[in-house]
C-alpha positions as CSV (number, residue, x, y, z in Angstrom):
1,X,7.4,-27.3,6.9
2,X,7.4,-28.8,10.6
3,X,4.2,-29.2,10.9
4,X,2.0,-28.8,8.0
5,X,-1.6,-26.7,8.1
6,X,-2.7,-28.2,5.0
7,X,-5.4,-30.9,4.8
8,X,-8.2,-32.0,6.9
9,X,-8.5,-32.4,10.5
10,X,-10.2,-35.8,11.5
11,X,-14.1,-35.7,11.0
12,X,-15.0,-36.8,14.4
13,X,-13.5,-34.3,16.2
14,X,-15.5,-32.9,19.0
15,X,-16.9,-29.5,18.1
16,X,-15.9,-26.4,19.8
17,X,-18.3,-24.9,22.6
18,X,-19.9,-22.2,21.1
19,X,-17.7,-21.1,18.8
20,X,-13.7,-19.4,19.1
21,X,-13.7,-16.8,21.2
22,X,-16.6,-16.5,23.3
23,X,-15.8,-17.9,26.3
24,X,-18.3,-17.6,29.3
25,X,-17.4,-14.3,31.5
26,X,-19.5,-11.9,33.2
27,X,-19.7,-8.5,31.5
28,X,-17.7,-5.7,33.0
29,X,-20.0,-3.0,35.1
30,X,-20.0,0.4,33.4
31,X,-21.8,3.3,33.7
32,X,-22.3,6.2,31.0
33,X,-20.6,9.6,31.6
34,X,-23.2,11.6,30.3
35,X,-21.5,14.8,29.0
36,X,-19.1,12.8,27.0
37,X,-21.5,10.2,26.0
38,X,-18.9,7.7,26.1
39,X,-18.8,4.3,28.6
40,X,-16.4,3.6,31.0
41,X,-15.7,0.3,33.2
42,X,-16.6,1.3,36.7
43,X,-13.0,1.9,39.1
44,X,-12.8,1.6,43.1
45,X,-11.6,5.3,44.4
46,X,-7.9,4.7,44.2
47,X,-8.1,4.0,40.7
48,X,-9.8,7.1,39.7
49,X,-7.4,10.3,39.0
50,X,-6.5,12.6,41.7
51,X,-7.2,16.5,41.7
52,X,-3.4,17.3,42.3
53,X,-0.9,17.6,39.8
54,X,0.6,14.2,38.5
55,X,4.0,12.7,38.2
56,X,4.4,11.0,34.8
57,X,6.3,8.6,33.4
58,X,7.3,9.6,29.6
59,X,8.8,6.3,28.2
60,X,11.3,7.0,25.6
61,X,12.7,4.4,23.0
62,X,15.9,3.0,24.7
63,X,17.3,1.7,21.6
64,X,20.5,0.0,22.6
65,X,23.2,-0.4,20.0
66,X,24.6,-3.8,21.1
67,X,22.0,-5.1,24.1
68,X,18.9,-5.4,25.5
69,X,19.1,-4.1,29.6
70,X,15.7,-5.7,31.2
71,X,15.7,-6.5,35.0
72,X,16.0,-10.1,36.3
73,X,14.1,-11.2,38.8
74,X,12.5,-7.6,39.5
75,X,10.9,-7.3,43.2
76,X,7.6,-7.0,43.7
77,X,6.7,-3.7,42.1
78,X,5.5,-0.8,44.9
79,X,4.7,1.7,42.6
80,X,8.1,2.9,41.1
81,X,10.0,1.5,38.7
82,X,12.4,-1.4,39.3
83,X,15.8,-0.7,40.5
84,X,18.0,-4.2,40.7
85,X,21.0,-4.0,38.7
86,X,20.4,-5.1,35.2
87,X,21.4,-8.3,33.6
88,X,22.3,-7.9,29.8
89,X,20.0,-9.6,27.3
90,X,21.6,-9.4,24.0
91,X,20.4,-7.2,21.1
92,X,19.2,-9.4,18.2
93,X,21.8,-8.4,15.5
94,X,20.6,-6.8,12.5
95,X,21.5,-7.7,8.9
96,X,25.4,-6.6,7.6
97,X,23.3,-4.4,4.9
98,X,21.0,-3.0,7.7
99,X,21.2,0.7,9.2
100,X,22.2,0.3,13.2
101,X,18.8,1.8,13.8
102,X,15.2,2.6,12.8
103,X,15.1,6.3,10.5
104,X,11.6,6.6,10.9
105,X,8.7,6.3,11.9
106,X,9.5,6.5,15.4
107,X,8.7,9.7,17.4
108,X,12.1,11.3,19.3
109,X,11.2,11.0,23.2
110,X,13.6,10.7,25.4
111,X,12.9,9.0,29.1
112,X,12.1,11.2,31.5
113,X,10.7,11.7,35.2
114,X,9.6,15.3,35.9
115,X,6.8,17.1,35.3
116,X,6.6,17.0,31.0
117,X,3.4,15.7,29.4
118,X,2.9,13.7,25.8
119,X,-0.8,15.1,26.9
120,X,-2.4,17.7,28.1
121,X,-3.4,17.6,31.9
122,X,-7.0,17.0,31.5
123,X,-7.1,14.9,28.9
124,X,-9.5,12.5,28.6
125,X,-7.8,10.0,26.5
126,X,-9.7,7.0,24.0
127,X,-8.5,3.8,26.4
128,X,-7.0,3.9,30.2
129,X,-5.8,0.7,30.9
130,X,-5.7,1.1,34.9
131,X,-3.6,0.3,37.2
132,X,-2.1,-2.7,36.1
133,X,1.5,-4.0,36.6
134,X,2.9,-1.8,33.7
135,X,6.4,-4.2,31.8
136,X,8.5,-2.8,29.1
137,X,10.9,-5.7,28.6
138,X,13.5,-3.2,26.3
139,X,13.4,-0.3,28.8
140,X,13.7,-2.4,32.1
141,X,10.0,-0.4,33.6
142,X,8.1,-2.7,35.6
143,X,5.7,-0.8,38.0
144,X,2.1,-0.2,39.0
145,X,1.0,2.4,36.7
146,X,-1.3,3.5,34.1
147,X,-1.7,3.7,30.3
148,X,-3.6,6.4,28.1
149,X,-3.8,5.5,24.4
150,X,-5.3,7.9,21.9
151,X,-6.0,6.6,18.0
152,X,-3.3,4.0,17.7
153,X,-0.8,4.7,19.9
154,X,0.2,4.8,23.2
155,X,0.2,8.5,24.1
156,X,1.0,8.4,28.2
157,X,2.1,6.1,31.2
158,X,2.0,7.7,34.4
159,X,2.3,6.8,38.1
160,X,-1.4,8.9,38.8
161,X,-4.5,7.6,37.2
162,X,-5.6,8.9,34.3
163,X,-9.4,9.7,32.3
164,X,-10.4,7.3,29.6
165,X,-13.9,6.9,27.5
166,X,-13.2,3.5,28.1
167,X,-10.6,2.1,30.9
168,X,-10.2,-1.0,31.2
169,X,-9.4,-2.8,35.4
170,X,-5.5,-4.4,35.3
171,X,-5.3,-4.2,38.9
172,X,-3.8,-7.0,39.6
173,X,-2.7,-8.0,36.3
174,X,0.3,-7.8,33.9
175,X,0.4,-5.0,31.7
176,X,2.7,-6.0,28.5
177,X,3.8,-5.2,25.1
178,X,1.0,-7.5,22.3
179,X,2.7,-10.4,22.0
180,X,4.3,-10.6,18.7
181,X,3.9,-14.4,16.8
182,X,7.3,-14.6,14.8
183,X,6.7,-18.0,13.5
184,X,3.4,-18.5,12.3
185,X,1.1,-19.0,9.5
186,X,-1.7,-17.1,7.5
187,X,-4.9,-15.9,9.5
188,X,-7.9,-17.9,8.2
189,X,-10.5,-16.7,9.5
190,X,-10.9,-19.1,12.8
191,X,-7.4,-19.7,13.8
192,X,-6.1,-16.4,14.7
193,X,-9.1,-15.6,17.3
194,X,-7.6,-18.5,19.4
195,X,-4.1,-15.8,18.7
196,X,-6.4,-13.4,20.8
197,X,-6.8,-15.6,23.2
198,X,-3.5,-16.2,23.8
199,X,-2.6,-12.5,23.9
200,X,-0.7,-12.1,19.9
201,X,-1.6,-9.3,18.5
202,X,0.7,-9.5,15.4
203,X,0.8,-12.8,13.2
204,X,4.0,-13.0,11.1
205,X,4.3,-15.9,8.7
206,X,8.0,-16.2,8.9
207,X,7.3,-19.8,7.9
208,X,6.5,-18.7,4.5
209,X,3.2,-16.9,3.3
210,X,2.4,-19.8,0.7
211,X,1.2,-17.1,-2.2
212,X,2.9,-14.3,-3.5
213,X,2.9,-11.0,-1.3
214,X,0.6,-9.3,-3.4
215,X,-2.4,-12.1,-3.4
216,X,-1.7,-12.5,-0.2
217,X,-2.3,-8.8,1.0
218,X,-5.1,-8.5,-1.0
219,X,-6.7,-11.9,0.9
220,X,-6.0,-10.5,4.5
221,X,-7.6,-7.4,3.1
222,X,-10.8,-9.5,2.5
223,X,-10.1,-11.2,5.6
224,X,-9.9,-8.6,7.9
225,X,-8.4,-10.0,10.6
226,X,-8.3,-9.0,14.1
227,X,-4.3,-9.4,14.5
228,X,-1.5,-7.5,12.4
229,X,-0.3,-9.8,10.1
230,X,3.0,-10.0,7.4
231,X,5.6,-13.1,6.5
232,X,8.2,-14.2,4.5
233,X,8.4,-15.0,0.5
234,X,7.8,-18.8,0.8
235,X,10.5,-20.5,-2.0
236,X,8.6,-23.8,-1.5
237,X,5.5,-22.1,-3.3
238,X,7.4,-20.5,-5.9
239,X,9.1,-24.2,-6.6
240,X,5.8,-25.7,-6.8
241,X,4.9,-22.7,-9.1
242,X,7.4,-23.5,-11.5
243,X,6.7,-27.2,-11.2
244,X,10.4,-28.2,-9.1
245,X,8.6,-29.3,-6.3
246,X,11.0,-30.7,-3.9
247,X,13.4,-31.6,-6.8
248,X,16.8,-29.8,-7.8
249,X,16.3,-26.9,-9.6
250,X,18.2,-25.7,-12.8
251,X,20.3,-22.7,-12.8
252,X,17.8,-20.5,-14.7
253,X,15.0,-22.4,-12.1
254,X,17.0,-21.0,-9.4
255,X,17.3,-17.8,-11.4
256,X,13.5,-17.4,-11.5
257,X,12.7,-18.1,-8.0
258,X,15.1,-15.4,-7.1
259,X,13.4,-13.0,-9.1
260,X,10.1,-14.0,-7.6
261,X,11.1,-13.8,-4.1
262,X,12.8,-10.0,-5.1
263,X,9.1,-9.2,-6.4
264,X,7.5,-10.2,-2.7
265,X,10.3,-8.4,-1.0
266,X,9.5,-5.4,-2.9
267,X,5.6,-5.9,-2.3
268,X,6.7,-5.8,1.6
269,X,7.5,-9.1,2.5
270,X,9.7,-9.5,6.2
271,X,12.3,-12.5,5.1
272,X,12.8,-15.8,2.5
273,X,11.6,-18.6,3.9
274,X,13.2,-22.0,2.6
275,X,13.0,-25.4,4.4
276,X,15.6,-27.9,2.7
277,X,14.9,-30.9,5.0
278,X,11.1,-30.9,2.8
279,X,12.7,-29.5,-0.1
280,X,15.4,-31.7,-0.3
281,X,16.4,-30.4,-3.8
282,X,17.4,-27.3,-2.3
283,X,20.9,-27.0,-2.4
284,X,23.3,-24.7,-0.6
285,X,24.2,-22.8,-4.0
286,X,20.2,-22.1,-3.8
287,X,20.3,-21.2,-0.2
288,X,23.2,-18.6,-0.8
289,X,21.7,-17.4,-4.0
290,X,18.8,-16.4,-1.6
291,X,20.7,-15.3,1.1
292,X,22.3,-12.8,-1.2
293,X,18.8,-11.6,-2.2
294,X,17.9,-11.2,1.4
295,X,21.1,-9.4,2.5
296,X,20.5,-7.0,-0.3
297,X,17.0,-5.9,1.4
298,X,18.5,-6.4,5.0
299,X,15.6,-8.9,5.7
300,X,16.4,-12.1,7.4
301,X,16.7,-15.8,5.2
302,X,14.3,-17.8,7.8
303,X,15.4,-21.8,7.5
304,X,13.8,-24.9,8.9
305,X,17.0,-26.6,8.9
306,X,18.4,-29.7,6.5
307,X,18.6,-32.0,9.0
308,X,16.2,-32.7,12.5
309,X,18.1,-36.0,13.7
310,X,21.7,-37.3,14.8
311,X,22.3,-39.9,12.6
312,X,25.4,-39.9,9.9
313,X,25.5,-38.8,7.4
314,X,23.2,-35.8,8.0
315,X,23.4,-34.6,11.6
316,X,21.9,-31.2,13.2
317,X,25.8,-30.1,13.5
318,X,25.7,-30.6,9.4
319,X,22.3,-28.6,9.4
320,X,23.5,-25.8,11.8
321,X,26.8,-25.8,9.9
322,X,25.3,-24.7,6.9
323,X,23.1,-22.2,8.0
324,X,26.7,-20.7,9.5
325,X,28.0,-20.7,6.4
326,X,24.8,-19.1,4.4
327,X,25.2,-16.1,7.0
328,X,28.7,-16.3,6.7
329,X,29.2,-16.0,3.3
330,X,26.3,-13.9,2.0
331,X,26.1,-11.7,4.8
332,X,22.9,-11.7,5.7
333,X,20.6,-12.3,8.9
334,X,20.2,-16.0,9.7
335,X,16.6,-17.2,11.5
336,X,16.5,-20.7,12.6
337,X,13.0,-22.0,12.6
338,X,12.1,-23.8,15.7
339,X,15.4,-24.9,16.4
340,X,13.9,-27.5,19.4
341,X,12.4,-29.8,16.5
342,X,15.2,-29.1,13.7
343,X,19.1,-28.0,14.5
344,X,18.6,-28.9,18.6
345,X,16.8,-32.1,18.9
346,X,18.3,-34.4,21.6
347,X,21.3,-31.9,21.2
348,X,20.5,-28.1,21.9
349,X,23.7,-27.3,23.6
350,X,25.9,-28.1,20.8
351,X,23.3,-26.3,18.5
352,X,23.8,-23.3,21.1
353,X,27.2,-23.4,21.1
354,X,27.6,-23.6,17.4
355,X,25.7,-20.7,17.1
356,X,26.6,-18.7,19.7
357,X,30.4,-19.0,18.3
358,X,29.4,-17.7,15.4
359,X,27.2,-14.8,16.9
360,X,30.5,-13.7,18.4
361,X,32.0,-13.7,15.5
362,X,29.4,-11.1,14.3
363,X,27.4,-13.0,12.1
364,X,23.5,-12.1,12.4
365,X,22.1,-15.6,13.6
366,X,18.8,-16.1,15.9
367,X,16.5,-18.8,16.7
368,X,12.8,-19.5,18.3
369,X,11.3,-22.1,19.7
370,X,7.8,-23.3,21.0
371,X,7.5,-24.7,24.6
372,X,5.9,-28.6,24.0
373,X,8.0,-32.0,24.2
374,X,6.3,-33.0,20.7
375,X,6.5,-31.7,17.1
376,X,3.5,-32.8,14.4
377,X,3.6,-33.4,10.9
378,X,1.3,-36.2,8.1
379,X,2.1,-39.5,8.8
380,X,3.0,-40.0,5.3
381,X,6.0,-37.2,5.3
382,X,9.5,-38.4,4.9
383,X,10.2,-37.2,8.2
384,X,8.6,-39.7,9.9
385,X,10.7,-42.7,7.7
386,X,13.0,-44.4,9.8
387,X,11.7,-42.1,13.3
388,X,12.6,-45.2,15.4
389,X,16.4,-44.6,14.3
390,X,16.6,-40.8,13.7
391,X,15.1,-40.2,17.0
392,X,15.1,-42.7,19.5
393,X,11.5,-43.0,19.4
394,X,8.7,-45.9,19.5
395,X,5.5,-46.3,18.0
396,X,4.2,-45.3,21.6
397,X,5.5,-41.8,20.9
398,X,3.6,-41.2,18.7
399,X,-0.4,-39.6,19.1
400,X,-3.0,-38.8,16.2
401,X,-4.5,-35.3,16.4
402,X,-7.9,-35.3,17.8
403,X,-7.3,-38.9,19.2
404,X,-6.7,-39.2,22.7
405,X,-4.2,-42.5,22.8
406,X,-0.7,-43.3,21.8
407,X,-0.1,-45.6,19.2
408,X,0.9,-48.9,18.8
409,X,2.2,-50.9,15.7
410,X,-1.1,-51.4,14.0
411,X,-2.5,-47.7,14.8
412,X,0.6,-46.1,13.3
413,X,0.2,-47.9,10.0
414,X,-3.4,-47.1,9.8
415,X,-2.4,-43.3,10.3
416,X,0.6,-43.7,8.0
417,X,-1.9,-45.1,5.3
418,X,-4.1,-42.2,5.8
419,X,-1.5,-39.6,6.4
420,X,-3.0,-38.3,9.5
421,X,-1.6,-35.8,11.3
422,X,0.8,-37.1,13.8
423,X,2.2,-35.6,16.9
424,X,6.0,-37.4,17.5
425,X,7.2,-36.7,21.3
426,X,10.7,-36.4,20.4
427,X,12.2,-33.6,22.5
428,X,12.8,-33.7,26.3
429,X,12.6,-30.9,28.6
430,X,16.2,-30.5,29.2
431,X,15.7,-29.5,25.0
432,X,13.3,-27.1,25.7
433,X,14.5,-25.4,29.2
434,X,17.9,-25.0,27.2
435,X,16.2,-23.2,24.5
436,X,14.2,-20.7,26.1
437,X,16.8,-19.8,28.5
438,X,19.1,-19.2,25.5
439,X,19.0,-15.5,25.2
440,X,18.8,-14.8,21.5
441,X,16.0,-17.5,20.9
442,X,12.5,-16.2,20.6
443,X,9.2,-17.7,21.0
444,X,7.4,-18.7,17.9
445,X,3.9,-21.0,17.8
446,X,4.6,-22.5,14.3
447,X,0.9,-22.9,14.0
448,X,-2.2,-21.2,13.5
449,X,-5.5,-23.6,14.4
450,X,-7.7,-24.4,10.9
451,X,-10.9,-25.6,10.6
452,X,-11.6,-28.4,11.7
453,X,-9.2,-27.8,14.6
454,X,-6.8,-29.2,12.7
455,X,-2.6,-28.7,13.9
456,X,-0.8,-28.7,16.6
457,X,-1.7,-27.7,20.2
458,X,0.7,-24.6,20.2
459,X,-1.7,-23.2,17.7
460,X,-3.7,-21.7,20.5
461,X,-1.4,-22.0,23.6
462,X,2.1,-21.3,22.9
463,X,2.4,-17.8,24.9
464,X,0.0,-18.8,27.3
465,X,2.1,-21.9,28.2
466,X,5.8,-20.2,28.1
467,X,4.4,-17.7,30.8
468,X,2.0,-20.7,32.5
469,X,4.7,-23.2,32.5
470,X,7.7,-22.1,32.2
471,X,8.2,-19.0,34.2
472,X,4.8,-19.4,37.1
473,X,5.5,-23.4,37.9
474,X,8.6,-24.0,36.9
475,X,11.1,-20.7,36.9
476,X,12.9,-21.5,33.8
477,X,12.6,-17.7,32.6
478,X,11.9,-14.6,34.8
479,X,8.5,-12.6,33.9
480,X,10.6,-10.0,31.9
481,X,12.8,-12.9,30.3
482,X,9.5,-14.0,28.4
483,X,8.4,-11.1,27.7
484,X,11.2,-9.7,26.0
485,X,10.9,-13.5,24.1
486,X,7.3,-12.1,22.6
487,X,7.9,-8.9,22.2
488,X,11.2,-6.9,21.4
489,X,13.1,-9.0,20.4
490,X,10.6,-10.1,17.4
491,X,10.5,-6.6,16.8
492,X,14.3,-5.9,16.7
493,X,14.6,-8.6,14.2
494,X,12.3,-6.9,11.7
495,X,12.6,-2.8,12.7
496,X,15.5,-2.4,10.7
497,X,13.3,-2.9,7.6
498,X,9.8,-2.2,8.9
499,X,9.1,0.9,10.3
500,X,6.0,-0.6,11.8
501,X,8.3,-3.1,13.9
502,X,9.9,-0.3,15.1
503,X,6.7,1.3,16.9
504,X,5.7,-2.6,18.2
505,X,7.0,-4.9,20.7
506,X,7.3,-1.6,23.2
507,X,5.4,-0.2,26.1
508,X,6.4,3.2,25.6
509,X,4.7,6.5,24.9
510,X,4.8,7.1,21.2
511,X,4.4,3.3,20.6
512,X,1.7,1.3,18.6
513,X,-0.8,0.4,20.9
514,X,-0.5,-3.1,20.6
515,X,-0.8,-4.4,24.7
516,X,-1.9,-7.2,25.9
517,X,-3.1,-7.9,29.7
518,X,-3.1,-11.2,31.4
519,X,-2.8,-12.4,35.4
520,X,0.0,-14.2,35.7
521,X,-1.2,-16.2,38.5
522,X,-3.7,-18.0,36.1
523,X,-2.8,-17.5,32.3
524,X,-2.2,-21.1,31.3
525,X,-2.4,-23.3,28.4
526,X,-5.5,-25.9,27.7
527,X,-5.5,-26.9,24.1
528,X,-4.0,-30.7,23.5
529,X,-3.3,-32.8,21.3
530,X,-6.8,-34.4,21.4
531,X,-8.4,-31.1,21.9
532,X,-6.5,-28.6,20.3
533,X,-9.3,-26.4,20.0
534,X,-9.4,-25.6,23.7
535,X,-8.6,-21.5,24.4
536,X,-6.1,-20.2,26.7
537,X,-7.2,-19.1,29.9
538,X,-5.6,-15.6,31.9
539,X,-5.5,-13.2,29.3
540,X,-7.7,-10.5,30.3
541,X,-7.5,-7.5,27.6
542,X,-5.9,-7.4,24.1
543,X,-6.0,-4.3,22.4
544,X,-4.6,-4.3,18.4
545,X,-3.8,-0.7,16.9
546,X,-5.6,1.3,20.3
547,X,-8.7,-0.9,19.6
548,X,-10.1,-3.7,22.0
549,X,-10.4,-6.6,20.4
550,X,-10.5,-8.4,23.6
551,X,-12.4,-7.0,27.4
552,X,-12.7,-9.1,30.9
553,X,-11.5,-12.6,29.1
554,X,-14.2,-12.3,25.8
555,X,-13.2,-11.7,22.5
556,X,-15.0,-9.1,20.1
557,X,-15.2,-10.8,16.8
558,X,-16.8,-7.8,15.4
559,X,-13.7,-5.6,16.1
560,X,-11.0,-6.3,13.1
561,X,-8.1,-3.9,14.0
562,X,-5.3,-5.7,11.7
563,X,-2.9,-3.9,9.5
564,X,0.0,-5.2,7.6
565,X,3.0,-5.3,8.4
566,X,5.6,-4.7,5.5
567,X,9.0,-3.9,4.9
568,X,10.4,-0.6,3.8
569,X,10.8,-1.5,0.4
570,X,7.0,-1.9,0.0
């Protein structure tokens, strides 16, 4: 894996303030309504709902068959939904084996502007989340509205305001689809509050689950974490399971770790993780045996890549290459796994290009990526041996977690001895600008924080920074760009085999109400890599499944809204 969560963070790190989650906010002014005995945040007069009848928006699903329409570089919104001529973001293509679209779970609404209701006119629904700047990145709205959510789902956004027992103040702020985490790892209890923060509301351990499905469901279960949470059978596991390790496996090896993964698919895992350049045993006989597997559940085969540097023989090219062929010959959707550290480093427009010739030829190929210069691994890992050559790095490239210096000769073969975890800048920002404006590549963290703060930075500021960074300061992706990074396309990836997918990554009455609410004026990243720990900062509300996990910048630990996400074969 690119950068590992296992092992122990170094001892004299500084210790969080006050624990994940709580960070210093006033409390929101509300008042009791008496009658209904419920509490509601306390609105200016153009916020509360007017006596006249109300024009409503009913968002419908707009599932497109070959693209994605969102708006680029929408006006400022005056009320009414964006009218700019839309640019084309493409669809993320399903699996060969996959139905073209979702069967069910998904209510039949179709867009509409007249005078139909999803509620009745005086309802008083669970959560209002007022007057916010209301984005659906698949539909193209983006407009000052308001959204009613009853139980779990997202039953009205309207134009008028609307009666909550709670509403929540987005004046001023962004209004979005929960953030959706396509790359990550297992919650654990601290990591996935500093998620929260950074405005995920689903978790999905693409990069491999690291138990079976089953002991792993029955551990979130236990857990109870605030996020939704699924992942990808994890073949590196199952090979250390059956004692291969990273070596080559024997046909009836191979066998046996294809059955295993089948049993997690069939227990509801998402995709089949594998990572040759770690498990260097795999081979591509392996990689298409799996591939098969996962074209047979219509579930994506998630790779970190064979190769992460330019050096004969073993390029990127090579490592793309093969992936190519995997999708080519089995069939089956193709995720490559933060393609800025392994596929595109120093070369992301030939990795584009690669892949973009075979999306065209039809083949079911997507990427993510995280938005930092620097990927981390232990010191001792054979990726680091040789770095100098495969990447074109010195020793002053290189950073300790928790330390706040580069290092020089000596430093690095301390941390090499100890096999610290070791943050390599080894990407530029042409790398990382090329990726995110590439339109089929997603954002993924790769990280979830562990105690003691140990991994990478992106572990709690991924989204935060891609929305900070990259669209505020520096305009490398419009507002509805990233969004539709976070949101639906994660989802489209997965909605073919998981009928929850199919209700997330949406703004849109009869959706999940997974929504997340942030100013884009000051949502930024602050963890680093000598204080990873650090929460992001601009994420206002975060609501998981209707509940609010997440009110005026403070995080409700005591709320645990998170349900698994599984496939349909579960």
């Amino acid at each position: 894996m690119d950068e590992s969560t296992i092992g122990e963070g170094d001892p004299t790190d500084t210790p969080p303030p006050d624990g994940p989650g709580r960070a210093n906010h006033d409390e929101p002014t509300s008042v009791n309504t008496g009658g209904q005995g419920s509490t509601v945040q306390r609105l200016p007069d153009d916020l509360q709902p007017s006596a006249v009848s109300r024009r409503r928006f009913v968002l419908g699903l707009g599932f497109g068959a070959a693209t994605i329409a969102f708006l680029r570089r929408l006006p400022t919104p005056t009320g009414t939904a964006g009218t700019a001529g839309p640019t084309t973001l493409p669809a993320v293509p399903r699996s060969s084996t996959a139905p073209p679209t979702p069967t069910t779970g998904v209510p039949d609404v179709q867009p509409s502007l007249d005078g139909s209701v999803v509620a009745p006119d005086n309802r008083v629904h669970d959560v209002v989340v007022a007057g916010g700047r209301v984005i659906d990145p698949e539909t193209g709205f983006d407009a000052v509205a308001h959204v009613g959510i009853d139980g779990d789902t997202v039953s009205r956004i309207s134009l008028d305001p609307l009666v909550g027992s709670t509403t929540l103040d987005a004046r001023g702020l962004v209004v979005a689809p929960g953030f959706i985490d396509i790359l990550s790892y297992p919650p654990n209890g601290y990591g996935e509050w500093h998620k929260v923060a950074d405005g995920v509301t689903t978790n999905l351990c693409m990069h491999g689950i690291d138990d079976s499905m089953g002991r792993f469901l029955s551990r979130m279960a236990e857990l109870r974490p605030p996020v939704n949470y699924g992942g990808a059978t994890d073949q590196s596991s199952h090979r250390i399971a059956l004692g291969v390790g990273i070596d080559y496996a024997s046909d009836p090896q191979i066998a046996e770790l294809v059955h295993l993964a089948d049993v997690d698919l069939r227990a509801g895992a998402l995709g089949i993780h594998q990572q040759p350049e770690y498990n260097i045993g795999v081979t591509l006989d392996e990689m298409l045996r799996h591939g098969e597997l996962a074209a047979t559940h219509g579930v994506p085969l998630c790779l970190h890549l064979r190769y992460s540097e330019n050096l004969a023989p073993g390029t990127q090219e090579e490592a793309v290459a093969e992936a190519i062929s995997v999708a080519r010959r089995t069939g089956c959707g193709v995720h490559v796994e933060h393609i800025n550290s392994t596929g595109g480093t120093g070369r992301m427009g030939e990795a584009v290009a690669q892949i973009e010739t075979a999306r065209s030829e039809g083949l079911a190929i997507t990427a993510c990526t995280y938005p930092y210069r620097f990927w981390a691994t232990y010191a001792g890992s054979a990726r680091f041996r040789d770095f100098q050559q495969k990447y074109g790095i010195s020793y002053g490239d290189l950073q300790v977690a928790g330390t706040p210096n580069r290092l020089d000769e000596t430093g690095w073969r301390k941390a090499k001895a100890d096999n610290r975890l070791t943050a390599a800048f080894a990407m530029s920002d042409d790398d990382i600008d090329t990726s995110l404006s590439t339109p089929w590549v997603m954002v993924g963290s790769d990280a979830i924080l562990e105690r003691p703060h140990n991994n990478h930075p992106r572990a709690a500021g991924c989204f935060s920074r891609v929305l900070g960074h990259y669209v505020r300061e520096r305009g490398v992706l419009t507002l509805p760009e990233a969004l539709a990074k976070m949101t639906i396309l994660p989802a489209r990836l997965l909605e073919s085999r998981s009928p929850a997918m199919a209700r997330r990554g949406r703004l849109q009455a009869g959706m999940t109400a997974d929504v997340t609410v942030f100013d884009p004026a000051t949502i930024s990243d602050r963890s680093t890599i000598e204080q990873t720990w650090l929460e992001s900062v601009g994420v206002h509300h975060v609501l998981v499944g209707g509940q609010v996990v997440r009110s005026a910048g403070v995080t409700d630990q005591s709320v645990r809204p998170g349900v698994p996400i599984l496939s349909g074969s579960a």
